[in-house]
OpenMM code with the backbone's topology and positions (N, CA, C; nanometers):
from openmm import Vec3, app, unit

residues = "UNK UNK UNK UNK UNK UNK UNK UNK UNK UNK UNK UNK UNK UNK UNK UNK UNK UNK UNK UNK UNK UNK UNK UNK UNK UNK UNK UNK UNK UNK UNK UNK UNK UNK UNK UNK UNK UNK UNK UNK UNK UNK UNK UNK UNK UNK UNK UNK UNK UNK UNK UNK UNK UNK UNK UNK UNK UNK UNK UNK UNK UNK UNK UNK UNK UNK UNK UNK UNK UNK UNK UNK UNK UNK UNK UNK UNK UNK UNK UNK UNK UNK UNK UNK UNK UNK UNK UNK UNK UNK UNK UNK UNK UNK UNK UNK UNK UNK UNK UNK UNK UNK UNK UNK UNK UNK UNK UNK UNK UNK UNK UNK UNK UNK UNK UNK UNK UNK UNK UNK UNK UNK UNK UNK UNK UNK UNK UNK UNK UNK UNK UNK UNK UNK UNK UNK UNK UNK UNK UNK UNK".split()
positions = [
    Vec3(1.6380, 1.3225, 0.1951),
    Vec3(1.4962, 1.3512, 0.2075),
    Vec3(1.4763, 1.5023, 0.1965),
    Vec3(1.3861, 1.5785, 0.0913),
    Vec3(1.3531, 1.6939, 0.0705),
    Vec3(1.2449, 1.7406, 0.1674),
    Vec3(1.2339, 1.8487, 0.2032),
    Vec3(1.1484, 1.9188, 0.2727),
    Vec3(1.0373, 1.8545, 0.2315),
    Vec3(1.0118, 1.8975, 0.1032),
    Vec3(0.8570, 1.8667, 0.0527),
    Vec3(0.8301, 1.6953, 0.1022),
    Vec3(0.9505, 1.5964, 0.1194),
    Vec3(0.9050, 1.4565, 0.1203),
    Vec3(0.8742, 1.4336, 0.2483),
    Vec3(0.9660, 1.5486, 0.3050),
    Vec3(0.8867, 1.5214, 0.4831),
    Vec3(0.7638, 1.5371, 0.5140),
    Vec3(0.7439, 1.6823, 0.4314),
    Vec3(0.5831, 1.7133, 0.4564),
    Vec3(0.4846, 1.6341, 0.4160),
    Vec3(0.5027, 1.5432, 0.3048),
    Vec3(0.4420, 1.4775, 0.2436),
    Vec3(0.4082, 1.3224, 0.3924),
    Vec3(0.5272, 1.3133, 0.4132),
    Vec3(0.5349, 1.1901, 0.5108),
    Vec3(0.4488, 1.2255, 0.6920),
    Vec3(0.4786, 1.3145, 0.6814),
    Vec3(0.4462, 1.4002, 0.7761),
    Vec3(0.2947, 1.3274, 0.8122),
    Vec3(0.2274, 1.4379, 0.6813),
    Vec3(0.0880, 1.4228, 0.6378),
    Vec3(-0.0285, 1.2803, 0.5943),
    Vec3(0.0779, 1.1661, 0.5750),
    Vec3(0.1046, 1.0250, 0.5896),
    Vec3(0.0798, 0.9517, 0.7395),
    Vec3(0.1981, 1.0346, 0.8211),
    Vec3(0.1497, 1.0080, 0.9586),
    Vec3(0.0432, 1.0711, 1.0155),
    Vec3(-0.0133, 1.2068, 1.0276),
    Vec3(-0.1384, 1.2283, 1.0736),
    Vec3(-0.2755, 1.1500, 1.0107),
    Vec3(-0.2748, 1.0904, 0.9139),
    Vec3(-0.3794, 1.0289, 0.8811),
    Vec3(-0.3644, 0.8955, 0.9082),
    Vec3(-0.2505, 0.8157, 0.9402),
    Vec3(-0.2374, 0.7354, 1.0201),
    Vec3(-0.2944, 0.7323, 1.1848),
    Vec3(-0.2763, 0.8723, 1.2726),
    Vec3(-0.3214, 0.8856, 1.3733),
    Vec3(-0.4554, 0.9112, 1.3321),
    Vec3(-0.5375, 0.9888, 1.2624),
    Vec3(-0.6699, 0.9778, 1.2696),
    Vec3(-0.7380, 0.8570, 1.2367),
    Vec3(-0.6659, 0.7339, 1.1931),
    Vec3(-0.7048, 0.6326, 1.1382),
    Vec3(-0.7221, 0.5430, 1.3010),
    Vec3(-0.6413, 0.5490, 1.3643),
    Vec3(-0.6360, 0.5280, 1.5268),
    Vec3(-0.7685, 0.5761, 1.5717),
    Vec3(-0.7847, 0.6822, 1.6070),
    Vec3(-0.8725, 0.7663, 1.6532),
    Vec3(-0.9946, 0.7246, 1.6330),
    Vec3(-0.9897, 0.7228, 1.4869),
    Vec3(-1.1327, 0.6351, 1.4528),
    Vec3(-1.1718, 0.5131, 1.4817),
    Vec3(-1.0349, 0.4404, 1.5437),
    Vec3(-1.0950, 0.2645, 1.5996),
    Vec3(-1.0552, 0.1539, 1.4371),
    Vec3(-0.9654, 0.2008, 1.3879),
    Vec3(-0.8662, 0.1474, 1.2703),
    Vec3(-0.7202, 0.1472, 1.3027),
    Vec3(-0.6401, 0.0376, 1.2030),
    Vec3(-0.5438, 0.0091, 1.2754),
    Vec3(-0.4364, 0.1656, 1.2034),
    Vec3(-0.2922, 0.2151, 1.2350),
    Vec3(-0.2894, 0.3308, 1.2327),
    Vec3(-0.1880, 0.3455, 1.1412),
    Vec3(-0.2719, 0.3339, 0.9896),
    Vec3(-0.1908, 0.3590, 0.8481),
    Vec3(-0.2525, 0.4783, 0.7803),
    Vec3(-0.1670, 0.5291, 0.7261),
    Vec3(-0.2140, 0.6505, 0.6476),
    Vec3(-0.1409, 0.6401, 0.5049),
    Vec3(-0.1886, 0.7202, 0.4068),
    Vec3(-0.0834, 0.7295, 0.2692),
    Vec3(-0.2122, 0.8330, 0.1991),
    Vec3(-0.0781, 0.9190, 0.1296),
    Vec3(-0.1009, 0.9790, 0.0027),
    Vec3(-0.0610, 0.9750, -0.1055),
    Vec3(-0.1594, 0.9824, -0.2507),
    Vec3(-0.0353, 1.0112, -0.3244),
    Vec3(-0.0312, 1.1046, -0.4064),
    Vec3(0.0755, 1.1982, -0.4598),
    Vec3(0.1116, 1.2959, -0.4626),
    Vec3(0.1555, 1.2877, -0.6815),
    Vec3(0.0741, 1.3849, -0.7109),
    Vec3(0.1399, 1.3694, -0.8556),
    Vec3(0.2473, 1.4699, -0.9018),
    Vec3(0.3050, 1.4194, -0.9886),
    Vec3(0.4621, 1.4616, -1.0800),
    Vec3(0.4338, 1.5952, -1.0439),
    Vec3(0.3325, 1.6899, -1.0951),
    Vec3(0.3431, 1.8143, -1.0509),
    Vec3(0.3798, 1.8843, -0.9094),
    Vec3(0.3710, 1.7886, -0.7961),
    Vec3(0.3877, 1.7956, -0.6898),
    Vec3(0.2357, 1.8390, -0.5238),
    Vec3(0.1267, 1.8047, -0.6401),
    Vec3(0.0156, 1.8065, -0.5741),
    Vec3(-0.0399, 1.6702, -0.5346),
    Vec3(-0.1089, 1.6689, -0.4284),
    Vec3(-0.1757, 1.5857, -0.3930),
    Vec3(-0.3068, 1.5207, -0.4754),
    Vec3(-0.2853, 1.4142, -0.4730),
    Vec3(-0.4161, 1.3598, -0.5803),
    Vec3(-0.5236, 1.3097, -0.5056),
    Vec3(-0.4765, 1.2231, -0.3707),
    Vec3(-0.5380, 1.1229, -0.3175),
    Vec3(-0.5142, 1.1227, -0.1765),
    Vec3(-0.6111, 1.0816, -0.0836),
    Vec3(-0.5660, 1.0546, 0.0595),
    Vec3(-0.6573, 0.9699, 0.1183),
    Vec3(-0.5726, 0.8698, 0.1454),
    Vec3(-0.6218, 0.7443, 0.2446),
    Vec3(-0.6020, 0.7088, 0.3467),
    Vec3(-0.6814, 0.6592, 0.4524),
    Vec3(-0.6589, 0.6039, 0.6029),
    Vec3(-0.7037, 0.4409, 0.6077),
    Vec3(-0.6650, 0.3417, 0.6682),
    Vec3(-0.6837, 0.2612, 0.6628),
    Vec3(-0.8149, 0.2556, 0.7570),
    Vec3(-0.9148, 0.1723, 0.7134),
    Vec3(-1.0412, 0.1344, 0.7481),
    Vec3(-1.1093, 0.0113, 0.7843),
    Vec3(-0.9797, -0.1215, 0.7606),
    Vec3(-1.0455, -0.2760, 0.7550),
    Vec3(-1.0878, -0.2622, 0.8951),
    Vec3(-1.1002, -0.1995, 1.0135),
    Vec3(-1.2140, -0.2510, 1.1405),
    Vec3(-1.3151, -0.2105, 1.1035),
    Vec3(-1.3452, -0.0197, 1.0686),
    Vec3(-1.4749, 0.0093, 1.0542),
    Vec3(-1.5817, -0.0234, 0.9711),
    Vec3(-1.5124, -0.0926, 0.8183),
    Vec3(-1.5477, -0.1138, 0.7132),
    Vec3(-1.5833, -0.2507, 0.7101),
    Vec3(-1.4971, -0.3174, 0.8105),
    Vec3(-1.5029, -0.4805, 0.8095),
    Vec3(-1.4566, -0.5595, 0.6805),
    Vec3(-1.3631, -0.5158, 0.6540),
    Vec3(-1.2876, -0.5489, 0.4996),
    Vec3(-1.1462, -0.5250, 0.5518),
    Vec3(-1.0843, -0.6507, 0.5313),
    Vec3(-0.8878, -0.7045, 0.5752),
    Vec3(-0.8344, -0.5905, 0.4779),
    Vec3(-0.9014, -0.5748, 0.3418),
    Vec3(-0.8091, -0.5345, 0.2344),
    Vec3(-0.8275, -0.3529, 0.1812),
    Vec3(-0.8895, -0.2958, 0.3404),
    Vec3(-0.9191, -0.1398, 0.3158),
    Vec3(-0.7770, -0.1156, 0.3474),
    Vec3(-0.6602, -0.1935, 0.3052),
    Vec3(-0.5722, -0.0775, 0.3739),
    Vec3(-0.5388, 0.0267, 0.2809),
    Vec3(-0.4669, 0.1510, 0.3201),
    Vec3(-0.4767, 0.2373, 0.2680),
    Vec3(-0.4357, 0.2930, 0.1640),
    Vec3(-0.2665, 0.2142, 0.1716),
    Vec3(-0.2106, 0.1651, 0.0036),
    Vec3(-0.2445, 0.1130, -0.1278),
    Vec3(-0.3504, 0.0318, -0.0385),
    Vec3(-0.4074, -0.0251, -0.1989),
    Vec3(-0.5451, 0.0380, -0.1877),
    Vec3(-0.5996, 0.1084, -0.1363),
    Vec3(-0.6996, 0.1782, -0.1950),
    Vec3(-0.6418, 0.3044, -0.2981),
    Vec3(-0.5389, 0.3460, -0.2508),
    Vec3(-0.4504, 0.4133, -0.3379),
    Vec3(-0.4178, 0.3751, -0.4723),
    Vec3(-0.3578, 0.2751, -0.5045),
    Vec3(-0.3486, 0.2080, -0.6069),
    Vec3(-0.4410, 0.1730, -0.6944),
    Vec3(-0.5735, 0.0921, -0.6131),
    Vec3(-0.6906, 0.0745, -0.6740),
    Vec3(-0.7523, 0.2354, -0.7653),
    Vec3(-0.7635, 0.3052, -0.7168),
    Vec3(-0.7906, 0.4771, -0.7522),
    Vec3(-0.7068, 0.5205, -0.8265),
    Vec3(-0.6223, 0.5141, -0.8557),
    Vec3(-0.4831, 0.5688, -0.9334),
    Vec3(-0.4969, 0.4251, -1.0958),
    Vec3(-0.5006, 0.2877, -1.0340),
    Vec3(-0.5426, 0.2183, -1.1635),
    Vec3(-0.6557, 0.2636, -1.2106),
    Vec3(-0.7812, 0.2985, -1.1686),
    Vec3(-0.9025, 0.3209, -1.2389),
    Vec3(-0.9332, 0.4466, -1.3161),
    Vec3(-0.8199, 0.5569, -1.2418),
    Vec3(-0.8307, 0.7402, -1.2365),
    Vec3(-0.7233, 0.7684, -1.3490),
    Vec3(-0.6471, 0.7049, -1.3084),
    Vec3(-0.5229, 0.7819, -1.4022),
    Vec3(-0.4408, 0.7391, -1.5635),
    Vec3(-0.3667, 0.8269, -1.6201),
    Vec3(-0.3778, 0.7869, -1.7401),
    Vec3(-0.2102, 0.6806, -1.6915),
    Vec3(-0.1503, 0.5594, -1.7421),
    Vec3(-0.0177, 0.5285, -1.6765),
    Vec3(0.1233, 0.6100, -1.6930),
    Vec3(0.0959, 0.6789, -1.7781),
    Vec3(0.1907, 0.7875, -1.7701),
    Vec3(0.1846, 0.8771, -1.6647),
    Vec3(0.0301, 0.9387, -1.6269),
    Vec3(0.0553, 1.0051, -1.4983),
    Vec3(0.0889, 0.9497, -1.3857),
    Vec3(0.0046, 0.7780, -1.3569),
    Vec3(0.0925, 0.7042, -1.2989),
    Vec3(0.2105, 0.6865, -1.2332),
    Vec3(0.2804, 0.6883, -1.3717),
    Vec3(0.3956, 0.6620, -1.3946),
    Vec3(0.5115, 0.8009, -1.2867),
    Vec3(0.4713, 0.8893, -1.2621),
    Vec3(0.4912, 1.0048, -1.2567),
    Vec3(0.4822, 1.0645, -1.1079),
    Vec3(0.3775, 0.9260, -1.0395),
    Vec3(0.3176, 0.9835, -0.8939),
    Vec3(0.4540, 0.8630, -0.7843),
    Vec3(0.3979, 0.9569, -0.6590),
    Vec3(0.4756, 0.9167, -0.5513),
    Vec3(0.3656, 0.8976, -0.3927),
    Vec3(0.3855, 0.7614, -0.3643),
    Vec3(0.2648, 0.7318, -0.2817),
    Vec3(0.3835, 0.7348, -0.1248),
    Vec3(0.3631, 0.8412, -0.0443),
    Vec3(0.4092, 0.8689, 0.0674),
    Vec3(0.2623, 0.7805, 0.1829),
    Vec3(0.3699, 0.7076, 0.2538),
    Vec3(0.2506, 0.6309, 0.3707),
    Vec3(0.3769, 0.5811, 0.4970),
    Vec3(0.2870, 0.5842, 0.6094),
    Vec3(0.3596, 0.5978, 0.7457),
    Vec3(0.4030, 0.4764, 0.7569),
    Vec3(0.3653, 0.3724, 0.6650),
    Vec3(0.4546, 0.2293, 0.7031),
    Vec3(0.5021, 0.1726, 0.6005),
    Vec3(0.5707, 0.0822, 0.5601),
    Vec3(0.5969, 0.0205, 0.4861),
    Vec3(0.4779, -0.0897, 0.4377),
    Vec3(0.4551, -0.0366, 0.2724),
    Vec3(0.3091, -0.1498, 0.2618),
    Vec3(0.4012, -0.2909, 0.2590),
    Vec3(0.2746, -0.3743, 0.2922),
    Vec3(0.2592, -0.5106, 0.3011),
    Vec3(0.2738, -0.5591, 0.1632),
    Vec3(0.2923, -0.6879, 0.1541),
    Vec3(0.2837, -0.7819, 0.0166),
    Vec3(0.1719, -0.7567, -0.0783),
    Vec3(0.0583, -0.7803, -0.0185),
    Vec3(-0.0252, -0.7202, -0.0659),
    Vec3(-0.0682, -0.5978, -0.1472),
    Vec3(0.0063, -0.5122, -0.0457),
    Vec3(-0.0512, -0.3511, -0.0714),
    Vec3(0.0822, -0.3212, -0.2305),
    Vec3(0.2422, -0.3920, -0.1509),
    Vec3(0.3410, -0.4102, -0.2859),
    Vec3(0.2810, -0.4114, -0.4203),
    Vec3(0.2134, -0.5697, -0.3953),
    Vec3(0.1713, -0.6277, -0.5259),
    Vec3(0.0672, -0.5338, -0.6396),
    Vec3(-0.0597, -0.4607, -0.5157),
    Vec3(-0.1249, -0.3842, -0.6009),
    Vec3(-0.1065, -0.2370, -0.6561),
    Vec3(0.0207, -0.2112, -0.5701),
    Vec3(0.1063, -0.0376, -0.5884),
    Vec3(0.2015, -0.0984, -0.7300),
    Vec3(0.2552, -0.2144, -0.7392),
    Vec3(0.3197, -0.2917, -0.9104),
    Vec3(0.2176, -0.2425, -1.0422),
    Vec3(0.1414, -0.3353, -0.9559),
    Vec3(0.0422, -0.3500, -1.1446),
    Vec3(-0.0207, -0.2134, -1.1443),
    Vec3(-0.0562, -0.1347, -1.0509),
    Vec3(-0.1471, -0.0363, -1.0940),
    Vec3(-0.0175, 0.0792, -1.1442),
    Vec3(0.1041, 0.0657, -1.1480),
    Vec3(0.2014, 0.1722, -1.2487),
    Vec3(0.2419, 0.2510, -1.1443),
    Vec3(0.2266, 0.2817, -1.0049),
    Vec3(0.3123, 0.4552, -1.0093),
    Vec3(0.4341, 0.4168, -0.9615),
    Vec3(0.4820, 0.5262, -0.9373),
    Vec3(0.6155, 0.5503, -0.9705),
    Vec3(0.6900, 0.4952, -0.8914),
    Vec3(0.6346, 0.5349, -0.7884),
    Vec3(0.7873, 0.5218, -0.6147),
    Vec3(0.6559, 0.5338, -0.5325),
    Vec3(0.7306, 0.4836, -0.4061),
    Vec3(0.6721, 0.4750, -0.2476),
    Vec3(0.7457, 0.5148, -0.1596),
    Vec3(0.7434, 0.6173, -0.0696),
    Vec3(0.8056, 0.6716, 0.0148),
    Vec3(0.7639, 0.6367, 0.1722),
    Vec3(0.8266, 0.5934, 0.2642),
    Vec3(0.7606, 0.5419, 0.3978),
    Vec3(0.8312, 0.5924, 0.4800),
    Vec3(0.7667, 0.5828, 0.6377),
    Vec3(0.8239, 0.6201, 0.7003),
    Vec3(0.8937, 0.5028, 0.8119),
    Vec3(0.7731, 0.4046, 0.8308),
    Vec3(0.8219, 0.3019, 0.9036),
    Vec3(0.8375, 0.1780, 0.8467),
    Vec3(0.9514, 0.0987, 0.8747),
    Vec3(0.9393, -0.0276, 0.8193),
    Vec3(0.9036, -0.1007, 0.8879),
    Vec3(0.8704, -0.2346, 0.7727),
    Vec3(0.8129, -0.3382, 0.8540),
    Vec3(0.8783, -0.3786, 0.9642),
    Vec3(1.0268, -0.4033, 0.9740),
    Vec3(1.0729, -0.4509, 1.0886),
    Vec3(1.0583, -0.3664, 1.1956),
    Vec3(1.0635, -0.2327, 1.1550),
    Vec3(1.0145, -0.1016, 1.2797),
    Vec3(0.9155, -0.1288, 1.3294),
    Vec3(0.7991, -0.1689, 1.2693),
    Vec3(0.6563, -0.1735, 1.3085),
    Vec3(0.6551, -0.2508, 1.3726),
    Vec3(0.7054, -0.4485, 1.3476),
    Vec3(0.6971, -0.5353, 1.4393),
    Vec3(0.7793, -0.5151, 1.6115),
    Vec3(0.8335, -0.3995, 1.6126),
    Vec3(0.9189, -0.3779, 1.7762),
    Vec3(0.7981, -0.2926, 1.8026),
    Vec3(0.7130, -0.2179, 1.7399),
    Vec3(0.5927, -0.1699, 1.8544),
    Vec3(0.4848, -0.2349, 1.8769),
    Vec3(0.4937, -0.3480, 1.7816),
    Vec3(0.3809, -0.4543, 1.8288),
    Vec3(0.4117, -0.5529, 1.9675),
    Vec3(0.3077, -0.5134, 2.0626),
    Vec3(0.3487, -0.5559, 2.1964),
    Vec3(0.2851, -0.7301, 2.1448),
    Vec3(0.1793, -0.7316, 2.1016),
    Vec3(0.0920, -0.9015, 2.0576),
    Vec3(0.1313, -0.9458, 1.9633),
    Vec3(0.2616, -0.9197, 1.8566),
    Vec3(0.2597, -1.0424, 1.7813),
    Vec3(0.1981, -0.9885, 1.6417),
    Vec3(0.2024, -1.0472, 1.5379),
    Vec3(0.0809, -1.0312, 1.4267),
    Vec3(0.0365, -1.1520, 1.4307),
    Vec3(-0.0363, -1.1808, 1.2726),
    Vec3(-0.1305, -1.2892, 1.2710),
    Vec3(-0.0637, -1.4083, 1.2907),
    Vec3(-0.1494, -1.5070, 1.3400),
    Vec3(-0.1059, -1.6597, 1.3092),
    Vec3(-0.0267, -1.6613, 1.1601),
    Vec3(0.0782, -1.7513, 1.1620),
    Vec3(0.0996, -1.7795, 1.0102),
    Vec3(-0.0015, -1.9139, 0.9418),
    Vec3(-0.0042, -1.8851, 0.8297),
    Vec3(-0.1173, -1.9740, 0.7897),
    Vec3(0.0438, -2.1306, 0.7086),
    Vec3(-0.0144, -2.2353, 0.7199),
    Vec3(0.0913, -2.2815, 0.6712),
    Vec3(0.0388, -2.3156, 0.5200),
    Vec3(0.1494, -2.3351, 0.4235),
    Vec3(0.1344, -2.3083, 0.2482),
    Vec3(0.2512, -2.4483, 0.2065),
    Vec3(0.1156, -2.5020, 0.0976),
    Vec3(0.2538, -2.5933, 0.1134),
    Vec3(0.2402, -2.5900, -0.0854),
    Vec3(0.3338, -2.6728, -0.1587),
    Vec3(0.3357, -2.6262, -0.3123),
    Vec3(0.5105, -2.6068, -0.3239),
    Vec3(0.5375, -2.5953, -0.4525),
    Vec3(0.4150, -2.6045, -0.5506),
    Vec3(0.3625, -2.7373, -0.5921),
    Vec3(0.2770, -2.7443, -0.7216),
    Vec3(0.2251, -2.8910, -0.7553),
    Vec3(0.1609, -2.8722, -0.8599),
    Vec3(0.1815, -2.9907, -0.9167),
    Vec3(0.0436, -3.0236, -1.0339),
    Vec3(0.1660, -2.8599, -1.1277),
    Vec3(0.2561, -2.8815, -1.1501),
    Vec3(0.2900, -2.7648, -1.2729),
    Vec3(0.2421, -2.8073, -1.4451),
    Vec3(0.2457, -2.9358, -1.4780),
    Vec3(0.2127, -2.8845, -1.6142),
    Vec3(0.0406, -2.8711, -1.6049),
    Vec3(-0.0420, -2.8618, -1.5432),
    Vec3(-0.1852, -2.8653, -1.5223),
    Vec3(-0.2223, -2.6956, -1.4798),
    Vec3(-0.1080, -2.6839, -1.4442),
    Vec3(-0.1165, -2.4787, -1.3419),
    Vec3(-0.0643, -2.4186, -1.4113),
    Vec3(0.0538, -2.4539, -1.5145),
    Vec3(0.1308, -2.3663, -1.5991),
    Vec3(0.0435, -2.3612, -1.7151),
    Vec3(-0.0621, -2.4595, -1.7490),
    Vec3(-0.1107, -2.4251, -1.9166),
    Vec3(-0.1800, -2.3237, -1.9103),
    Vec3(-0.2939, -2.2648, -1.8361),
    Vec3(-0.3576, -2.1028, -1.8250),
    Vec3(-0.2680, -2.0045, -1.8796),
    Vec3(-0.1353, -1.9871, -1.8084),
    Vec3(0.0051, -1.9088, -1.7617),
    Vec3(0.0599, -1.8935, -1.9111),
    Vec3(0.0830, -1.9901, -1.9153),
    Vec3(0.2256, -2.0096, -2.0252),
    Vec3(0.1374, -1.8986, -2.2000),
    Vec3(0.2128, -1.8266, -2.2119),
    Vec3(0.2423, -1.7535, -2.3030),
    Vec3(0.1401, -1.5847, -2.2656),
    Vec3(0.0585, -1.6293, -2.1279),
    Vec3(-0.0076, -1.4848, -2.1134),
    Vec3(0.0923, -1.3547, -2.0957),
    Vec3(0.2073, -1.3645, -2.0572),
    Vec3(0.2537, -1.2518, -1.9895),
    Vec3(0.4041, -1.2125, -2.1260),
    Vec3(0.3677, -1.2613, -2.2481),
    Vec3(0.4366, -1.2261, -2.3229),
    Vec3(0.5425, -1.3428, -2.3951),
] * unit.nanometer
topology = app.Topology()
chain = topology.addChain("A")
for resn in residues:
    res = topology.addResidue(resn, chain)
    for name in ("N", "CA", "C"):
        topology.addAtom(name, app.Element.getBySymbol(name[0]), res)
């Protein structure tokens, strides 16, 4: 870990604590382009905003797919105080950048959770494949 990635992470965690502060749960992320400047900075917001999917990673992503060219993309490094979620994964993929740098992982995070996370929802599947695969089949190349 380079100086600069600490600072970067650092700066990850204080906007995580102001994300607290504000009465949000306590994620932060930036992300930082190839040149080594900051492009972007997010705090997570789904209490104040009343939206599950303000977290702060994928507002990142979302902004970086709409803002950037994928080469610069390609090029950036999204520093955030936790390890994103499936979710936040899935939309830091398609929107191109580069790397993700964290500080806490998920399994870290679940030992400071004194309550637990959510209910699991139960999922059952798959089914019906030649009826779900015809949309699919030949879109992705």
């Amino acid at each position: 870990m380079t100086p600069e990635a600490e600072k970067f992470l650092r700066r990850a965690i204080e906007l995580a604590a102001t994300a607290r502060v504000e009465g949000d749960p306590p994620f932060g992320a930036l992300l930082v382009g190839p040149d080594g400047h900051v492009l972007y900075e997010e705090e997570d917001t789904t209490v104040t905003e009343n939206d599950i999917i303000l977290h702060p990673e994928l507002k990142l992503a979302r902004w970086a797919a709409r803002k950037l060219a994928p080469n610069v993309a390609a090029g950036t490094t999204m520093y955030t105080s936790c390890q994103p979620c499936g979710m936040c994964t899935g939309a830091i993929e398609r929107s191109g950048l580069g790397r993700v740098v964290y500080a806490l992982s998920t399994d870290q995070l679940l030992t400071l959770k004194r309550s637990g996370g959510f209910p699991e929802v139960p999922m059952e599947g798959p089914a019906l494949f030649p009826e779900a695969s015809a949309p699919v089949d030949g879109y992705y190349g």
